[in-house]
C-alpha positions in Angstrom: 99.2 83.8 99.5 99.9 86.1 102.2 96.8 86.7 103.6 96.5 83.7 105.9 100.1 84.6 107.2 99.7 87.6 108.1 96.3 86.6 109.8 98.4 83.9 112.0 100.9 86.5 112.8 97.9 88.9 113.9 96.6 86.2 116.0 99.9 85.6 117.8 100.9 88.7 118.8 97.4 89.8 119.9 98.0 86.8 122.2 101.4 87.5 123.6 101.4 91.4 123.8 98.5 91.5 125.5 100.3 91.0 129.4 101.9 94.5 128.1 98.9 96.3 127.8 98.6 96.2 123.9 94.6 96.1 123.0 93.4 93.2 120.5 92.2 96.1 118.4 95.5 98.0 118.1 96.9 94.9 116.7 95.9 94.9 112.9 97.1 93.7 109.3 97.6 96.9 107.4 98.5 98.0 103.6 101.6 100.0 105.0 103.1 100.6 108.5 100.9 103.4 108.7 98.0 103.0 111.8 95.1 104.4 112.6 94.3 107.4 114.4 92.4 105.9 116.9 94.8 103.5 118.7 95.7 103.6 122.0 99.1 104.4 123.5 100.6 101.2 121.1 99.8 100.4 118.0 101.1 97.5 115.5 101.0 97.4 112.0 101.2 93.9 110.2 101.8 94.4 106.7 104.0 92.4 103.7 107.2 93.8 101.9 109.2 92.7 99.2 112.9 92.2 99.6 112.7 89.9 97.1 116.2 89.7 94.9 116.1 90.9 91.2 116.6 88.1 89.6 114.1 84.7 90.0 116.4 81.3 90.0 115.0 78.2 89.2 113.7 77.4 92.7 111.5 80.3 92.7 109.0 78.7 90.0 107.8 76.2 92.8 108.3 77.8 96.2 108.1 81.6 97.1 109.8 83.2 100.1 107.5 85.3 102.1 108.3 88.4 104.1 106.2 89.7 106.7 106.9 93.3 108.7 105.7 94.0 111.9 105.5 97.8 112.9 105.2 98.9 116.4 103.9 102.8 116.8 103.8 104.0 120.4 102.3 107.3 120.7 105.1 109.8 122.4 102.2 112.1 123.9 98.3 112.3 124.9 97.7 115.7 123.9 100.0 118.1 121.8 102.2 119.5 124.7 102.4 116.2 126.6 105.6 114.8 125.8 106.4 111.4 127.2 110.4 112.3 126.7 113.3 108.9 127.1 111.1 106.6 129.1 109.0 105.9 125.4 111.9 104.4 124.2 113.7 102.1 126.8 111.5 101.3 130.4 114.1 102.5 132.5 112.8 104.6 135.0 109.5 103.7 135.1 108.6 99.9 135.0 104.9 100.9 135.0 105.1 102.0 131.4 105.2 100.2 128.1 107.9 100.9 126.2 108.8 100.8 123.2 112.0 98.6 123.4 110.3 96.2 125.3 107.3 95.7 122.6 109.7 95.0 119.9 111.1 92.5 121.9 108.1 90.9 122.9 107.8 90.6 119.2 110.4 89.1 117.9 110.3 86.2 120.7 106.7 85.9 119.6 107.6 85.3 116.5 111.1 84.2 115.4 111.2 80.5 114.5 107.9 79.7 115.8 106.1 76.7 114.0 102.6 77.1 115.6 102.5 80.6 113.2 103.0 78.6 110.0 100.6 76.0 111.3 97.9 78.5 111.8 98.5 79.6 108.5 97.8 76.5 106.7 94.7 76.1 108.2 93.9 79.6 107.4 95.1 79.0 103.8 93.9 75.3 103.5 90.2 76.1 101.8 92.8 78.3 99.0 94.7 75.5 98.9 98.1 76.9 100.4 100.5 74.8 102.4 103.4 76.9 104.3 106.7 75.6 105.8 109.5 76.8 107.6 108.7 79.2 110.2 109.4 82.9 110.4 112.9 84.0 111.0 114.4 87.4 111.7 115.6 89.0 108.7 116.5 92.9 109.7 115.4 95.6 111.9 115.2 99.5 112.2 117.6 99.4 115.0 116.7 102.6 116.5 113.0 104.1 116.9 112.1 106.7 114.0 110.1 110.1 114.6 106.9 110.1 112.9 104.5 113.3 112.4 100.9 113.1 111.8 101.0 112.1 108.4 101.8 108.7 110.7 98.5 108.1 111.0 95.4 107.4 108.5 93.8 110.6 108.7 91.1 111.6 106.5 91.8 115.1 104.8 89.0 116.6 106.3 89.6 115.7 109.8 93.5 116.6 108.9 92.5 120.1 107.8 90.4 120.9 111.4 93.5 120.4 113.7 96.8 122.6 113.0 100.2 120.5 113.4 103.7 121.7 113.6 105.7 120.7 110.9 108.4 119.4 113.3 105.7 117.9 115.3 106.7 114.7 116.8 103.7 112.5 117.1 105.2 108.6 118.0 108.0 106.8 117.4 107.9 103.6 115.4 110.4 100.8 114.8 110.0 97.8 112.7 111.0 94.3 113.0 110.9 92.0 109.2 110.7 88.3 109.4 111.3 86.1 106.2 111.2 82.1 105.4 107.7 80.7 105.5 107.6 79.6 102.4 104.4 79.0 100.3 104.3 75.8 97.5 103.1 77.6 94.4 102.0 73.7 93.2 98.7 74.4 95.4 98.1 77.3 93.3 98.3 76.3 90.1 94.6 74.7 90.6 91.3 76.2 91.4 90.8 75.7 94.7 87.1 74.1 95.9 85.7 76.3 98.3 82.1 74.9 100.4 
């Protein structure tokens, strides 16, 4: 159900963060926020999230209400004594260099209440059989950028173990952005769908 959504939102913000500098590749649907270690300077994780309430009503049988949360990572230095310092955060100062508030920005105009996502979606979805409506609306936001370490990033253990990190290490920052209302008929899912 969420794959073809998630593609769409992919496709979008490749699209429109590319005039900052973003690379197609650093642009990926992911399990988690987590990236991989061989972005660039930005990196933006795709990924779903449940913020589903505990109980199901009645409406929930037919249609489910689906979240989408879009990560952006921005790497605070090149090499471990390179720190890139305020300017990561906001682009004041230095209008040359992507920042981080002006990625999530770029984000959320991409996508908030935008019907060409949940188009792109359907057509994605149309050989399952899935039909989406409603476009994708700003639900919350980390309003200020975390820290992240290494651990940030999909390492493997062995190429973890060759390089020696500070505990209080800071490797990139990362805030999040979660959209929710497209929502998916479960009535298309409830046959098998004819694929050719």
């Amino acid at each position: 159900m969420l794959a073809p959504l998630l593609k769409a939102v992919r496709d979008e913000l490749r699209k429109n963060l590319r005039p900052l500098g973003v690379e197609r590749e650093s642009v990926e649907v992911t399990p988690d926020e987590k990236v991989t270690a061989i972005v660039g300077q930005v990196a933006v994780s795709i990924y779903s999230v449940d913020i589903s309430p505990a109980s199901i009503s009645g409406n929930a049988i037919l249609v489910t209400d689906l979240t989408v949360a879009v990560g952006a990572t921005l790497r605070v230095r090149e090499i471990p004594v390179d720190r890139r310092g305020v300017e990561s955060i906001t682009d004041i100062g230095n209008s040359s260099q992507i920042s981080l508030d002006e990625i999530i920005q770029r984000i959320v105009r991409s996508i908030h209440g935008r019907p060409s996502i949940v188009q792109q979606a359907t057509i994605y979805g149309e050989k399952l059989g899935i039909v989406y409506s409603e476009p994708l609306f700003l639900a919350r936001s980390i309003s200020t950028a975390e820290e992240k370490g290494p651990d940030h990033f999909n390492i493997s253990e062995n190429a973890n173990s060759d390089v020696q990190y500070n505990e209080t290490d800071i490797e990139a920052l990362y805030q999040e952005v979660v959209f929710q209302g497209a929502k998916c008929f479960q009535a298309a899912l409830d046959f098998e769908p004819e694929l050719n």
